[in-house]
C-alpha positions in Angstrom: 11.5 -19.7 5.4 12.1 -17.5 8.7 10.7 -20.0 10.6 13.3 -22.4 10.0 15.8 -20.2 10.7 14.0 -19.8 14.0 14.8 -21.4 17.5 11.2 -22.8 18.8 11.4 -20.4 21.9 11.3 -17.9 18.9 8.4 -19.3 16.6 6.3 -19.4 19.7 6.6 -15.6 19.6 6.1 -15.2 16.3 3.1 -17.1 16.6 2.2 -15.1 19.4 2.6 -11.7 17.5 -0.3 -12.8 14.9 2.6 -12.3 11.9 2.6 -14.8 8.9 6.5 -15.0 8.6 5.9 -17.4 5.7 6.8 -15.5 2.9 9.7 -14.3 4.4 13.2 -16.2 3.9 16.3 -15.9 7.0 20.0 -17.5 7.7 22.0 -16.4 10.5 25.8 -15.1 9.8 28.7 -16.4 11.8 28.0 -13.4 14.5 24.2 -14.9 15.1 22.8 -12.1 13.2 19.1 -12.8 11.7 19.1 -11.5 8.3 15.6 -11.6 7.7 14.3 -10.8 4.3 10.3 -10.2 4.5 9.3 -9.1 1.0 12.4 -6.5 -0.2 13.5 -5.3 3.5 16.3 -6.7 4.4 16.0 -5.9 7.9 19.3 -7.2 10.7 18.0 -8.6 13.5 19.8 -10.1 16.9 18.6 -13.7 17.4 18.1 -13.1 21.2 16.7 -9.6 21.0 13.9 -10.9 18.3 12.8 -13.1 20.7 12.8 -10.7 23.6 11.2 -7.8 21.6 8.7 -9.1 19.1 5.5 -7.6 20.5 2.4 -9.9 21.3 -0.2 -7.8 20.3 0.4 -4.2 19.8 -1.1 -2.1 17.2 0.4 1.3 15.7 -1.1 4.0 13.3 0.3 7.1 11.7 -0.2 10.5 13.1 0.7 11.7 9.5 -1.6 11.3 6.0 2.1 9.6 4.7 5.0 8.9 6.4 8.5 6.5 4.6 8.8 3.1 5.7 12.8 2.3 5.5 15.0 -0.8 5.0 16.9 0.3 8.2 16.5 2.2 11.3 17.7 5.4 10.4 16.3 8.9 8.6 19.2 8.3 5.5 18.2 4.1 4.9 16.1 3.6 1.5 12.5 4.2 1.6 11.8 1.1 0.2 7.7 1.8 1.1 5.0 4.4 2.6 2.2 4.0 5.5 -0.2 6.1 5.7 -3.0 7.6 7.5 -5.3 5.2 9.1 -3.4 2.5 8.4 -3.2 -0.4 10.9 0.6 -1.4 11.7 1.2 -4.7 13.4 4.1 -3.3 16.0 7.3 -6.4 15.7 10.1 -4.6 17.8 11.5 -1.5 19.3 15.1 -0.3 17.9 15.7 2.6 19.9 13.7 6.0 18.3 12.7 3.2 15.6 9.8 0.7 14.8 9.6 -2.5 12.9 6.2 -2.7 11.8 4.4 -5.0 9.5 2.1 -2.8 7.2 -2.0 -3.8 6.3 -0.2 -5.7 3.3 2.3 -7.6 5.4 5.4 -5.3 4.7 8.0 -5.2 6.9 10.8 -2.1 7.5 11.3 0.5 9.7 9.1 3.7 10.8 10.3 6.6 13.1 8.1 6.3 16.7 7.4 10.2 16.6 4.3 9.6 13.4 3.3 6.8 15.6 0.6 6.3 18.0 -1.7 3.4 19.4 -4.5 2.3 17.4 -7.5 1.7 18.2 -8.2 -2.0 19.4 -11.3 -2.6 18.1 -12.0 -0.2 15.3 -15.9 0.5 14.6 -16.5 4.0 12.5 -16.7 3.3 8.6 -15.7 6.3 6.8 -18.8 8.5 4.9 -17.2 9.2 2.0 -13.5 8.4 -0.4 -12.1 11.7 -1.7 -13.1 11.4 -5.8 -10.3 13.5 -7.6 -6.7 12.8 -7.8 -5.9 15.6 -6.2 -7.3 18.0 -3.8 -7.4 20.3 -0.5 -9.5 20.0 2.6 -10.5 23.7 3.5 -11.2 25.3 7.3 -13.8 27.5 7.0 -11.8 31.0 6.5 -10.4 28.9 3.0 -7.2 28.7 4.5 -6.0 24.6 3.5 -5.9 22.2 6.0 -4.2 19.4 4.6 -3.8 17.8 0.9 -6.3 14.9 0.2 -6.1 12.7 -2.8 -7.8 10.1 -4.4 -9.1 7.6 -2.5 -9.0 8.9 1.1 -11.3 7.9 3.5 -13.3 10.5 4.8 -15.5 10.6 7.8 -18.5 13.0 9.0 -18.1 15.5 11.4 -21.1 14.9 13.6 -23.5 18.7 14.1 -25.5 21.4 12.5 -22.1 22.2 10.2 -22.1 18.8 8.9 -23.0 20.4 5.5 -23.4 23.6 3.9 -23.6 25.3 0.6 -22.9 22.0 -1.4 -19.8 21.3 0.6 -19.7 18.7 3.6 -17.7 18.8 6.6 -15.7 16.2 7.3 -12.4 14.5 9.0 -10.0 12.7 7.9 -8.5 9.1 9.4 -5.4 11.6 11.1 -7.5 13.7 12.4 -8.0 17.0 10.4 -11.4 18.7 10.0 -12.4 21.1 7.1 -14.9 21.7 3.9 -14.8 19.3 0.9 -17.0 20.2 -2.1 -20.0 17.7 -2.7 -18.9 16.7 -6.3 -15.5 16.1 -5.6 -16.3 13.0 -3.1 -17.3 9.3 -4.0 -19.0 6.4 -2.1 -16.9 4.9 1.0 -17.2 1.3 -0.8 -15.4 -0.8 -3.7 -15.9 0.7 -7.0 -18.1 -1.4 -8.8 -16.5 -3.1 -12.0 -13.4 -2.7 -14.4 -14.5 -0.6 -16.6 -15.1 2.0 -13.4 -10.9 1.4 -11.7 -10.1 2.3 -15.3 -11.8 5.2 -15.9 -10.3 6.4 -12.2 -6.7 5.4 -13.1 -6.8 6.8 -16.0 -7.1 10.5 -14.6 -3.8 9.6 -12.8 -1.9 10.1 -15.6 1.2 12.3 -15.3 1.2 11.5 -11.4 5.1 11.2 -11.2 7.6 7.9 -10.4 8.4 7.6 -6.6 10.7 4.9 -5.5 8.9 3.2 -2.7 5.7 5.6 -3.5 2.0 4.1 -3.1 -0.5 7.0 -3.1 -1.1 9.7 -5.6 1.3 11.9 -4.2 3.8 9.3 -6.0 3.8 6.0 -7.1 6.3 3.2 -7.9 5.1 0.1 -10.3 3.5 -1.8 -7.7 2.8 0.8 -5.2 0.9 1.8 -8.4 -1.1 -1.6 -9.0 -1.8 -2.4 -5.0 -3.3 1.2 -5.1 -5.5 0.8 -8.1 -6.5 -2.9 -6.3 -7.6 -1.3 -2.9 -9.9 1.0 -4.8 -11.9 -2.2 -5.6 -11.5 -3.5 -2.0 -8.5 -5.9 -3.0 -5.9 -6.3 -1.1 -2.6 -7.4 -3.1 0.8 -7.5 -1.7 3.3 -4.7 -2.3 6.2 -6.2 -5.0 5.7 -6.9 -8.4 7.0 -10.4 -8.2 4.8 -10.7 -5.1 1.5 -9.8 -7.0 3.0 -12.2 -9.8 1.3 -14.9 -7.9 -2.1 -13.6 -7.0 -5.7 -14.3 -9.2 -6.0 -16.3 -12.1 -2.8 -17.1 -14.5 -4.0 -16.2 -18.0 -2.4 -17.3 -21.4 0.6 -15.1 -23.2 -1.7 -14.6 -26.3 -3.3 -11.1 -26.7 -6.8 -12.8 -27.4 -6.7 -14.1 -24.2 -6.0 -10.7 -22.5 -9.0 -8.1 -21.0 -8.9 -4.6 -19.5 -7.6 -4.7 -16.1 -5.6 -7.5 -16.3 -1.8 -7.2 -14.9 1.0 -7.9 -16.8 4.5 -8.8 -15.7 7.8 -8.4 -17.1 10.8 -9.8 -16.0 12.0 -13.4 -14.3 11.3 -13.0 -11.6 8.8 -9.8 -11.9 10.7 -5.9 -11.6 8.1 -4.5 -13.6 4.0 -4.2 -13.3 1.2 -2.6 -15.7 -2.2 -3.2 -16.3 -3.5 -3.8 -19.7 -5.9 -1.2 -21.2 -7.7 -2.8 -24.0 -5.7 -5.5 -25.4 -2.3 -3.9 -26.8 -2.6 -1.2 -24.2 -0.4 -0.6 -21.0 -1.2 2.1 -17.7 1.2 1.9 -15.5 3.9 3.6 -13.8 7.4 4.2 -15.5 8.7 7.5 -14.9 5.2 8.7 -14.6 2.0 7.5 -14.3 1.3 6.7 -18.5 -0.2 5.2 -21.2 2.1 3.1 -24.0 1.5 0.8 -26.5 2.5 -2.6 -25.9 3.5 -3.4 -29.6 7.0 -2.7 -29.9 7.5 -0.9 -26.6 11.0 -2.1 -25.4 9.3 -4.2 -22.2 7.6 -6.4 -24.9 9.9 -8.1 -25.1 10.2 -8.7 -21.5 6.8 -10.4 -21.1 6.8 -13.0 -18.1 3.2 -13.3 -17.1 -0.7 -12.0 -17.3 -2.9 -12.5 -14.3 -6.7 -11.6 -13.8 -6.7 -10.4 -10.3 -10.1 -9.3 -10.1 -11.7 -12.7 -10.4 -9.7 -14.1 -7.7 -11.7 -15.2 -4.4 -12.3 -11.6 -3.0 -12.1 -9.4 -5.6 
């Protein structure tokens, strides 16, 4: 627990910031080096500086639809997660041309301060629509692209007599970017509505490729993959596998016990994530975005867990 590791001086900050450090575990070295480890970052942190730098209250939000988040402060450290567009970022500390954040799921690691900027304190517009396809383009009006969309995006109305024309609606997206989106290929700004529905949606990600560290549809990893699918339905689950091991409902190892939609995890503790698509069915994301067969697939054998997340409080 970070907080043990912690001075009191320290944890008052902490407390301060508005961070849950709880699922986060800390020792300090000989040199009086913090090595905190909040979900997978392992992120080096100076005992004295933490308690000098962690910011009170200070919100941050990406300039850019999708920008790394990296174990360390520097352009070659793993990307070991993604923030993107619209995203709130609870500001930690300043490292130079470098901030620690803690993302909307509560992951920590590093992001470069030129995609940053303040966010709004009190956020009050609600987005009009969620892009529909898994991939697409937002056009300016002489159809030259704007910007990629994809999946999910929320998408906001651009307020005048352009707002819509020819079965396409204008509209603006959380970074910023205005242009022409065609009326069938958006989708109501709210949850979908049941399991059968995320399904159907994931399922037309198939072939969307493997991306260490990836959580949109321009790549996923395993998680990335499941806490994507999740927020579609207005859930918010955290960003490892053996994180999201411990969310929902715990459901028996028996196939007759399984339903759509449930996750299952392999490996003690969990490296691996899928859903289950009918009962010997998995969609998740192993090299690519697929669909297997459970039944003598070589992670059957690896079998630590099934979970129904979407009856959880919340979802």
């Amino acid at each position: 627990m970070l907080d043990r590791a912690l001075d009191e001086a320290t944890r008052e900050r902490a407390s301060a910031s508005g961070i849950d450090w709880r699922n986060a575990w800390a020792g300090t070295d000989s040199g009086g080096t913090l090595r905190a480890w909040p979900e997978a970052a392992a992120v080096a942190l100076d005992v004295p500086q933490l308690v000098q730098s962690l910011v009170p209250s200070q919100w941050l939000t990406p300039s850019t639809l999708l920008e790394p988040m990296r174990r360390d402060p520097a352009h070659n450290s793993e990307m070991i997660s993604e923030v993107l567009g619209g995203e709130r970022l609870r500001a930690l500390l300043r490292r130079e041309q470098w901030w620690l954040v803690a993302g909307s799921d509560g992951y920590v690691g590093w992001v470069h301060d030129w995609v940053l900027q303040d966010a709004p304190s009190n956020p009050t517009e609600r987005a009009t629509f969620r892009y529909g396809r898994p991939h697409g383009t937002l056009w300016l009006s002489d159809n030259r692209a704007a910007c990629p969309l994809w999946l999910g995006m929320e998408l906001f109305a651009v307020q005048g007599p352009l707002g819509e024309r020819g079965g396409n609606h204008l509209l603006r997206t959380s970074t910023g970017q205005e242009g022409w989106i065609p009326a069938d290929e958006l989708m109501p700004p709210g949850p979908l509505p049941d399991m059968r529905a995320l399904m159907n949606v994931l399922r037309s990600l198939t072939g969307i490729p493997y991306r260490w560290g990836g959580r949109s549809p321009m790549g996923f990893d395993c998680s990335g993959f499941v806490q994507f699918a999740a927020g579609l339905c207005g859930v918010t689950l955290e960003r490892d596998a053996a994180q999201q091991a411990g969310y929902g409902e715990a459901v028996g190892l028996e196939p007759d016990q399984w339903r759509a939609g449930d996750l299952i995890f392999f490996g003690q503790p969990a490296d691996h994530v899928a859903f289950l698509d009918a009962r010997d069915g998995l969609l998740h994301c192993q090299g690519q975005v697929r669909q297997d067969r459970l039944e003598g697939h070589p992670l059957q054998a690896r079998i630590s867990g099934v979970r129904r997340w979407w009856s959880a409080p919340g979802a």
